[in-house]
mmCIF file of the C-alpha atoms, coordinates in Angstrom:
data_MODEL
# 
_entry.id   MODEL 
# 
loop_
_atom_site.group_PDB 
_atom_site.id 
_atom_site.type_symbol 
_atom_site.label_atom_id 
_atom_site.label_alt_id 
_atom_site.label_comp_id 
_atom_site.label_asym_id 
_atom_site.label_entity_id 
_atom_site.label_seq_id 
_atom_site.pdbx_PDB_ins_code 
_atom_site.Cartn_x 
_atom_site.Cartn_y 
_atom_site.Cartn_z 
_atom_site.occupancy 
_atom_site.B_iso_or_equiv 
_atom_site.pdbx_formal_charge 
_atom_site.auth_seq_id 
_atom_site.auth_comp_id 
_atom_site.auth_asym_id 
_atom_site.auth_atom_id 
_atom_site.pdbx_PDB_model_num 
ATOM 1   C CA . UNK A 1 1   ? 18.288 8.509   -11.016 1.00 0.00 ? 1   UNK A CA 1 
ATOM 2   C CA . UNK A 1 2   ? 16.417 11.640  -11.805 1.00 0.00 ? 2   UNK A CA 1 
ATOM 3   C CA . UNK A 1 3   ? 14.444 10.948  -8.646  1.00 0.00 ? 3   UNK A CA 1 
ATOM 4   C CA . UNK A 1 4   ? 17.189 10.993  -6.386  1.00 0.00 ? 4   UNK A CA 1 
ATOM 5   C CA . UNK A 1 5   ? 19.011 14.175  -8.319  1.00 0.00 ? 5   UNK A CA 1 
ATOM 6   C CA . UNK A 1 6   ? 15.758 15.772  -7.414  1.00 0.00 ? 6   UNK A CA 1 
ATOM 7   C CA . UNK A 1 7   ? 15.348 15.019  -4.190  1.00 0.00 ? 7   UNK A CA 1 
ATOM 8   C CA . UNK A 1 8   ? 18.892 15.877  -3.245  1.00 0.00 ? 8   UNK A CA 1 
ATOM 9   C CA . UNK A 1 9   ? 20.863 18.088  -5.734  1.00 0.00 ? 9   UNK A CA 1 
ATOM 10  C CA . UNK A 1 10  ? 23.596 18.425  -3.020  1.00 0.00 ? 10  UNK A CA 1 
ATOM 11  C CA . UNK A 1 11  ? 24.416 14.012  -3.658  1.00 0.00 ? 11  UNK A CA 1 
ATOM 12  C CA . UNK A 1 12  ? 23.678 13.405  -0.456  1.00 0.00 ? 12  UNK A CA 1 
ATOM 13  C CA . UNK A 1 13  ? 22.167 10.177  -0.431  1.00 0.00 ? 13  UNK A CA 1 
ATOM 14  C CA . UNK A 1 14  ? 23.139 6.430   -0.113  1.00 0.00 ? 14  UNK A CA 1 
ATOM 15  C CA . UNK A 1 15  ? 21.701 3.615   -2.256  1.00 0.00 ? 15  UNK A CA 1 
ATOM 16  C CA . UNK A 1 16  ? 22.878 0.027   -0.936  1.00 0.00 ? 16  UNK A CA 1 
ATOM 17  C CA . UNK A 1 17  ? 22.716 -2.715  -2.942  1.00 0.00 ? 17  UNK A CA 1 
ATOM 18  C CA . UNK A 1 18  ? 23.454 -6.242  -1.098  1.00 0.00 ? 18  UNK A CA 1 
ATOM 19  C CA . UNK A 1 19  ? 25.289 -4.681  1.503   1.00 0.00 ? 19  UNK A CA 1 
ATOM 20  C CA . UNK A 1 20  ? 25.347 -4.957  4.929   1.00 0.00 ? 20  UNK A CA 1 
ATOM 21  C CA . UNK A 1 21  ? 23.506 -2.678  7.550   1.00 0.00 ? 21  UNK A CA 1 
ATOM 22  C CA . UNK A 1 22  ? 25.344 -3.264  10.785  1.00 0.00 ? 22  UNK A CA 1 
ATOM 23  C CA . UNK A 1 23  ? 22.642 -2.525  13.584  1.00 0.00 ? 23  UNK A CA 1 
ATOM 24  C CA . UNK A 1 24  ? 24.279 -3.975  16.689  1.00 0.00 ? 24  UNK A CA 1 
ATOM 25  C CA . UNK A 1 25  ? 28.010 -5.000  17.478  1.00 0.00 ? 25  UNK A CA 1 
ATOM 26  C CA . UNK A 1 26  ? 28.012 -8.891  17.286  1.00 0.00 ? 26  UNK A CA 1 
ATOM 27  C CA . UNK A 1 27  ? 31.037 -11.151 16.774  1.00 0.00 ? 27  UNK A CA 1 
ATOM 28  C CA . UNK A 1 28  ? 30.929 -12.456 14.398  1.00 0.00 ? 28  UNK A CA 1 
ATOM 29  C CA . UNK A 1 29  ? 30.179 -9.325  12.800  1.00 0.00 ? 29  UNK A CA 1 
ATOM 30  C CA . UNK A 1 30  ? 27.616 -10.479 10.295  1.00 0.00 ? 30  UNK A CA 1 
ATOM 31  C CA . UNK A 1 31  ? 25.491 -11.700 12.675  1.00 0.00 ? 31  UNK A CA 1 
ATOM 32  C CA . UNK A 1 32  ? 24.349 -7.987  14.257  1.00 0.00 ? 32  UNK A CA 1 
ATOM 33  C CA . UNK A 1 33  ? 24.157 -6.960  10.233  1.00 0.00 ? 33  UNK A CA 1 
ATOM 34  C CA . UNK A 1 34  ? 21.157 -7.505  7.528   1.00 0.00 ? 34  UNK A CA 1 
ATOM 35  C CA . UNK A 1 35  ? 21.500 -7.041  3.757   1.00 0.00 ? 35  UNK A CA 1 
ATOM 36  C CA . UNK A 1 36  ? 18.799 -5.769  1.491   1.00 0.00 ? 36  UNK A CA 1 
ATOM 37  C CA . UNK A 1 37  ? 18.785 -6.494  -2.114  1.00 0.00 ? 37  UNK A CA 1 
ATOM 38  C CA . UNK A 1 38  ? 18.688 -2.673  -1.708  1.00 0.00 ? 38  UNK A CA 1 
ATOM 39  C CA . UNK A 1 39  ? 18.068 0.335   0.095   1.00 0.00 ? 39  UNK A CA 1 
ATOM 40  C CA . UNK A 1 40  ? 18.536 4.018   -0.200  1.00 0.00 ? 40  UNK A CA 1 
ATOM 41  C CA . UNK A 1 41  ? 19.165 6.742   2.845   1.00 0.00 ? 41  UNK A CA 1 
ATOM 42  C CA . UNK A 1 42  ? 18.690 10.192  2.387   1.00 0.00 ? 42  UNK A CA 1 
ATOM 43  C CA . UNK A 1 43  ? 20.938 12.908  3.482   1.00 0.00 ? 43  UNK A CA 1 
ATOM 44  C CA . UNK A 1 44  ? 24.143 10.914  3.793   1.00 0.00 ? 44  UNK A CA 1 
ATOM 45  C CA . UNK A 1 45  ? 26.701 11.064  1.886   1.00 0.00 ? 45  UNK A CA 1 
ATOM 46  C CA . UNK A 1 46  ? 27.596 8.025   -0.611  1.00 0.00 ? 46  UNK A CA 1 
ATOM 47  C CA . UNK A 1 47  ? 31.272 8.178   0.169   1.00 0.00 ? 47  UNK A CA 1 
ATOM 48  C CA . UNK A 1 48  ? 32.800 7.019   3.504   1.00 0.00 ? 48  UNK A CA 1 
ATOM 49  C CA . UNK A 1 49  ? 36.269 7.905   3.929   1.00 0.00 ? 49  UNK A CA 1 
ATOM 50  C CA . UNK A 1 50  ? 36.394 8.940   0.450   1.00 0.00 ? 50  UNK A CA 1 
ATOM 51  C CA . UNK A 1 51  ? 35.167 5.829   -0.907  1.00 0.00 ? 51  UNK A CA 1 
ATOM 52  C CA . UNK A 1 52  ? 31.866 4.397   -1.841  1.00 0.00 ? 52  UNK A CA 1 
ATOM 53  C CA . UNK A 1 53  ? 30.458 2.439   0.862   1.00 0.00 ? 53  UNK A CA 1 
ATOM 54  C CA . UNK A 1 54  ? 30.749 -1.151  1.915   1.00 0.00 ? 54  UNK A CA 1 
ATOM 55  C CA . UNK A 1 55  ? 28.585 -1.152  4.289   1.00 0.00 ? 55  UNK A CA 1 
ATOM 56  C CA . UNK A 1 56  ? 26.165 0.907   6.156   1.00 0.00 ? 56  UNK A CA 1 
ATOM 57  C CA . UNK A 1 57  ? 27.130 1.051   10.054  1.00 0.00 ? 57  UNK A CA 1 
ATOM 58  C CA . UNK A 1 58  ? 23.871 2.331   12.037  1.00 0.00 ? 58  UNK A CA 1 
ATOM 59  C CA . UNK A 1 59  ? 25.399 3.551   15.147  1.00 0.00 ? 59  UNK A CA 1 
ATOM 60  C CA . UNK A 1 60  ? 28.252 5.559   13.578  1.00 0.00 ? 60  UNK A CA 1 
ATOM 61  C CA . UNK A 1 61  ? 25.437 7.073   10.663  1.00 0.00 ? 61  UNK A CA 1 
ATOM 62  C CA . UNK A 1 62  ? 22.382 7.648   13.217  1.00 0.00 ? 62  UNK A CA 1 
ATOM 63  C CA . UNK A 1 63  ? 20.211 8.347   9.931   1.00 0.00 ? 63  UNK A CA 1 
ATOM 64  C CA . UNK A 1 64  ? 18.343 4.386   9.108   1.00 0.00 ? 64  UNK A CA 1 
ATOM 65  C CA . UNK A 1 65  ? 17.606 3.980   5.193   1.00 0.00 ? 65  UNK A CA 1 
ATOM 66  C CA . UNK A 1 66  ? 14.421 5.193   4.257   1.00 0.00 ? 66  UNK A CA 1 
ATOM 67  C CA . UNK A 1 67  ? 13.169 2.328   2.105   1.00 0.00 ? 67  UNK A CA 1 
ATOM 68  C CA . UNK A 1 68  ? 14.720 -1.306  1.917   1.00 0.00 ? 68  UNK A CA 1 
ATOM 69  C CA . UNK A 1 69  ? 13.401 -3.788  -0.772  1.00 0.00 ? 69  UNK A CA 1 
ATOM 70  C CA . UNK A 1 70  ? 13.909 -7.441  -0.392  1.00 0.00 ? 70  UNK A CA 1 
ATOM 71  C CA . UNK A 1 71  ? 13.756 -10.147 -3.489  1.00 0.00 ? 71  UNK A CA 1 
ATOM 72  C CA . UNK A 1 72  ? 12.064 -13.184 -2.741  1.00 0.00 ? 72  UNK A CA 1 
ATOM 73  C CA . UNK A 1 73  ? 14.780 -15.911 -2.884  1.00 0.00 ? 73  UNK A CA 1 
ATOM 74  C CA . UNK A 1 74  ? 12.848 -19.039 -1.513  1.00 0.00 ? 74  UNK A CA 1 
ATOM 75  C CA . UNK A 1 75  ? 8.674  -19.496 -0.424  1.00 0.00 ? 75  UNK A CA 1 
ATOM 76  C CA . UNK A 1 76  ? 9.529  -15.956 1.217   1.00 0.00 ? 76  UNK A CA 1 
ATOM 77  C CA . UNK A 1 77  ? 9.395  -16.923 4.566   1.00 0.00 ? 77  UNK A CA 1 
ATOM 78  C CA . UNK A 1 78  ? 12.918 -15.577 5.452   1.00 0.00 ? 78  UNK A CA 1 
ATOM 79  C CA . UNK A 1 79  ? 11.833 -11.924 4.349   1.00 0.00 ? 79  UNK A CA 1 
ATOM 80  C CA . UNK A 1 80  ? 8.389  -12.186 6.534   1.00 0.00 ? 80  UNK A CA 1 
ATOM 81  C CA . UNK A 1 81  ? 10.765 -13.764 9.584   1.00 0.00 ? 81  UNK A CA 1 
ATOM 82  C CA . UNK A 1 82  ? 9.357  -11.675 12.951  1.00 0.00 ? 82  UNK A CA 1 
ATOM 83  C CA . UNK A 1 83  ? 12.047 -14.096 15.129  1.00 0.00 ? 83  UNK A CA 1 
ATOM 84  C CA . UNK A 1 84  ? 13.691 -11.726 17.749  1.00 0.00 ? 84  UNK A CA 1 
ATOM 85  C CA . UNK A 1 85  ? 17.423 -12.080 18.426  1.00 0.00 ? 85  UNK A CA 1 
ATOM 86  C CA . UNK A 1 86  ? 18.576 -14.233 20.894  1.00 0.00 ? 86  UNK A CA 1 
ATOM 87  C CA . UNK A 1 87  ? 21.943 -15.623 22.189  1.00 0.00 ? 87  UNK A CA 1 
ATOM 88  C CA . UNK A 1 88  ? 22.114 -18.797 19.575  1.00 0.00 ? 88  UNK A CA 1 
ATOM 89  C CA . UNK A 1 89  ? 19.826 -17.624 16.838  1.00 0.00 ? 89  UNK A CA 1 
ATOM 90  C CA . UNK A 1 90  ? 19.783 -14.629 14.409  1.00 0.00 ? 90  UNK A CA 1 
ATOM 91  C CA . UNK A 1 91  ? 17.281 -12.362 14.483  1.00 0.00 ? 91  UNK A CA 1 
ATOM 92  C CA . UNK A 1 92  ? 14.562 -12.240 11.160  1.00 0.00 ? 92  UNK A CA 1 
ATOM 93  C CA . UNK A 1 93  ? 15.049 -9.559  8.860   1.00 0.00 ? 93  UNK A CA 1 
ATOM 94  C CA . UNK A 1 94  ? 11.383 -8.763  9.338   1.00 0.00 ? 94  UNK A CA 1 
ATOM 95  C CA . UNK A 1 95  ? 11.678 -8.227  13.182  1.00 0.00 ? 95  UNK A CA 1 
ATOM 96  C CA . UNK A 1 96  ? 15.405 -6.184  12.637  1.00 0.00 ? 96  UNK A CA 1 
ATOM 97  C CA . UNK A 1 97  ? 13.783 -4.385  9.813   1.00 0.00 ? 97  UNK A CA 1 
ATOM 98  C CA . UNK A 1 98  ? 10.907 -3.051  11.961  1.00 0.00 ? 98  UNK A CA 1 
ATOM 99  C CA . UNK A 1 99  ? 12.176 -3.518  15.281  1.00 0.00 ? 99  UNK A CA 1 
ATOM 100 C CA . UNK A 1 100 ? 15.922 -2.620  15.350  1.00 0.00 ? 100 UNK A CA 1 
ATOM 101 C CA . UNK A 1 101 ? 16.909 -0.380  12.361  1.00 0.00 ? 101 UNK A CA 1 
ATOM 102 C CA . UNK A 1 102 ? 12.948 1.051   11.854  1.00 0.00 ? 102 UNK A CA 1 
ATOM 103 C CA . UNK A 1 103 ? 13.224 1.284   8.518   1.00 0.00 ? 103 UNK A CA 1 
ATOM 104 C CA . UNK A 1 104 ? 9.956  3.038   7.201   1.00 0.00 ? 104 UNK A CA 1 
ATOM 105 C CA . UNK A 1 105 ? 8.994  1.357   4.095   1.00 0.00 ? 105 UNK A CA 1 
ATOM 106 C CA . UNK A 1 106 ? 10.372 -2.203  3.265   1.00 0.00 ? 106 UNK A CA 1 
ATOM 107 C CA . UNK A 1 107 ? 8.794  -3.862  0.192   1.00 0.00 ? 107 UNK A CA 1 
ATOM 108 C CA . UNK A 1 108 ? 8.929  -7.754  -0.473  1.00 0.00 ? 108 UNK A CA 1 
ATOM 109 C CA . UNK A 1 109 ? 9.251  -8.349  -3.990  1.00 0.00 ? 109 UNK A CA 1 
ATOM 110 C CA . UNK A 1 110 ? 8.477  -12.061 -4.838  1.00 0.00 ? 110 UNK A CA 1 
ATOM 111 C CA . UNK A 1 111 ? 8.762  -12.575 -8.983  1.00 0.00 ? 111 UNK A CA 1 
ATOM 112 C CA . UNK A 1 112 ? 8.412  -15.962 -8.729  1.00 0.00 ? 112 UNK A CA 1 
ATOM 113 C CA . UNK A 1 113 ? 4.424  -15.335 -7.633  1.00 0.00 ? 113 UNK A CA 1 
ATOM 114 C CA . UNK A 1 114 ? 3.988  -11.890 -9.291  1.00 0.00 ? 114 UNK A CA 1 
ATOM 115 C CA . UNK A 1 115 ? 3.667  -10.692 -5.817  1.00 0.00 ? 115 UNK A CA 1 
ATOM 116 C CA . UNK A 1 116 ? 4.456  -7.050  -4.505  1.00 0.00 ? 116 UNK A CA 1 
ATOM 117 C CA . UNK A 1 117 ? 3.778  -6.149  -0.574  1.00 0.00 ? 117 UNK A CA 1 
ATOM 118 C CA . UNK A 1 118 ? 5.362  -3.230  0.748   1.00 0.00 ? 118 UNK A CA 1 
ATOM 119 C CA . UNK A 1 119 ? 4.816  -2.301  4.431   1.00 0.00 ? 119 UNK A CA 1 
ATOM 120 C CA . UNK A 1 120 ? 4.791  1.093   6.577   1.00 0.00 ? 120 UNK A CA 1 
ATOM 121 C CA . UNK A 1 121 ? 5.889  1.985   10.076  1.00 0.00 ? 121 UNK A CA 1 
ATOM 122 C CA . UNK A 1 122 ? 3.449  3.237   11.820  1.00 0.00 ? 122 UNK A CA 1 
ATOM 123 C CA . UNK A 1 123 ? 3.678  3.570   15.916  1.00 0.00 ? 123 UNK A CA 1 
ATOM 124 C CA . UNK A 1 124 ? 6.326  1.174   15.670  1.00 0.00 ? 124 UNK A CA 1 
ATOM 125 C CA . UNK A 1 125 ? 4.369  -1.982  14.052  1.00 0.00 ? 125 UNK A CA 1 
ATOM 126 C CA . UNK A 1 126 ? 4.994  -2.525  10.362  1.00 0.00 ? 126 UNK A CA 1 
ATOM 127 C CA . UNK A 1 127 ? 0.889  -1.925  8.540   1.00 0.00 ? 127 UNK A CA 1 
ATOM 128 C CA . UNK A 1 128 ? 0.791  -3.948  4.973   1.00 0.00 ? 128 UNK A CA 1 
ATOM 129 C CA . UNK A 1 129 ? -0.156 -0.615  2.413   1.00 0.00 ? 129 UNK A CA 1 
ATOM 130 C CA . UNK A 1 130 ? -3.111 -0.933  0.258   1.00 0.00 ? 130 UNK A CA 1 
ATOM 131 C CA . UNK A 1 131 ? -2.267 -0.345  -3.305  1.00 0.00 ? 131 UNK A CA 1 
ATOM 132 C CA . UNK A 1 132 ? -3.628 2.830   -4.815  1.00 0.00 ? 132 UNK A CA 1 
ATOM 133 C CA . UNK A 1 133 ? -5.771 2.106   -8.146  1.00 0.00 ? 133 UNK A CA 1 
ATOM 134 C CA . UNK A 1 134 ? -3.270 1.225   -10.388 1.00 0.00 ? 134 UNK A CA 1 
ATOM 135 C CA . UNK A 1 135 ? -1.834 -1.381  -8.722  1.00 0.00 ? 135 UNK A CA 1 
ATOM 136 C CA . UNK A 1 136 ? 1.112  0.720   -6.495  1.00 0.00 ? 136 UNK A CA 1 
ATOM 137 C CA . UNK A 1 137 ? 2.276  1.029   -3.630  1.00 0.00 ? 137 UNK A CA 1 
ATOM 138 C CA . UNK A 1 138 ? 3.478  5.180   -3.065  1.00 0.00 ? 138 UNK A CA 1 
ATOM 139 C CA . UNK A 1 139 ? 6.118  5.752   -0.952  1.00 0.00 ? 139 UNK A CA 1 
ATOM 140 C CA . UNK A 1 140 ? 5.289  9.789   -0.193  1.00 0.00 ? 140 UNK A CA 1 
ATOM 141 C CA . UNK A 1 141 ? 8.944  11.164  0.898   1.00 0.00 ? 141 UNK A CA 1 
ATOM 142 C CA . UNK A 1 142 ? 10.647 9.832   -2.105  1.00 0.00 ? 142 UNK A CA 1 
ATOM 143 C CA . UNK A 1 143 ? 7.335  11.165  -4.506  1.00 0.00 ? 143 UNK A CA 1 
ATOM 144 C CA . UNK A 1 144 ? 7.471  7.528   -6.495  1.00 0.00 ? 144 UNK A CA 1 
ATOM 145 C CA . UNK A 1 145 ? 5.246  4.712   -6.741  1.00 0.00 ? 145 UNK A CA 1 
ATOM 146 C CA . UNK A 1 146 ? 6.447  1.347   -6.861  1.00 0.00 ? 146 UNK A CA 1 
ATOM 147 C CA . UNK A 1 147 ? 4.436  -1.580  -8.691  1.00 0.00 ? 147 UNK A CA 1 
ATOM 148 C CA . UNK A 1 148 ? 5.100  -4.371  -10.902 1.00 0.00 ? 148 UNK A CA 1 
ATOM 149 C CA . UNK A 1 149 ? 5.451  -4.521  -14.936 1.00 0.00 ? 149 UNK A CA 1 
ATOM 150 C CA . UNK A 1 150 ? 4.868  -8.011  -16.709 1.00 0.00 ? 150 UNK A CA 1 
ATOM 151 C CA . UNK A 1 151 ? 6.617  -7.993  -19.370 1.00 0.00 ? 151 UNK A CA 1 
ATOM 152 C CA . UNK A 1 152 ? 7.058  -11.368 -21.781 1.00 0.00 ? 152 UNK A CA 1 
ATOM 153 C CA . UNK A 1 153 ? 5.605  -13.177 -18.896 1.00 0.00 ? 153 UNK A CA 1 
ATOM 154 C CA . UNK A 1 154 ? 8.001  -12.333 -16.322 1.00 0.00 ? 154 UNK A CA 1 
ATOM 155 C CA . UNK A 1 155 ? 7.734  -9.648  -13.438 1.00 0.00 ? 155 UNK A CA 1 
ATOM 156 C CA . UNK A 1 156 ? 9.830  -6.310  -12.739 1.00 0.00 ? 156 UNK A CA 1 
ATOM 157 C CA . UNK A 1 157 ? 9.536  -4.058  -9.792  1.00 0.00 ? 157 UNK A CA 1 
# 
């Protein structure tokens, strides 16, 4: 992506696409990891142990993604979860989004509604962006804008 070639001519960045970010030991595993539809870090680099990544494992990495963006699967109720972690139940990937990894941007995407929200850390609380005047949502460190095209009656981020 030119973007990204921009931002980081040296490669070093990570773009994660429905794979796990591990962000506390658990057994089983999966249950101390969440998986964006996608997500990018910057200033990592892609390959771990000379291959691309798997996975994303917070507390060997110390650097969270910068952005992860979620696709609506359901009523979107799983993606707006705020349910801590306990001993018996997973936590939501709202709540380990904002809470646990502190990830500063995460962006619901629901094309089933034509619906975009996207959401920014501030003082530790997730604040629901306004959209600029056409429509998007700017996410300043990566110098993009995200919004939705409608195209043939159907709705891309």
């Amino acid at each position: 992506a030119p973007v990204l070639e921009k931002l980081h001519s040296d490669g070093r960045y990570c773009i994660g696409q429905d794979s796990g970010i591990y962000w506390r030991m658990m057994e089983p595993p999966e249950k101390g990891a969440e998986a964006p539809d996608w997500f990018y870090v910057p200033n990592v680099s892609p390959l771990l142990d000379g291959e691309y990544r798997r996975s994303y494992v917070l507390w060997k990495e110390f650097v969270a993604p910068l952005i992860a963006i979620e696709f609506v699967s359901g009523n979107g109720s799983e993606e707006r979860d705020t349910t801590p972690p306990s001993e018996t139940e997973k936590a939501g990937k709202f709540w380990v989004y904002e809470q646990a990894i502190r990830i500063p941007f995460y962006v619901i995407f629901d094309g089933f509604r034509d619906n975009l929200e996207a959401y920014h850390l501030l003082d530790s609380r997730y604040v629901k962006m306004l959209p600029n005047d056409r429509g998007h949502y700017e996410i300043a460190p990566m110098g993009v804008e995200l919004g939705l095209i409608l195209e043939n009656g159907v709705s891309w981020l």
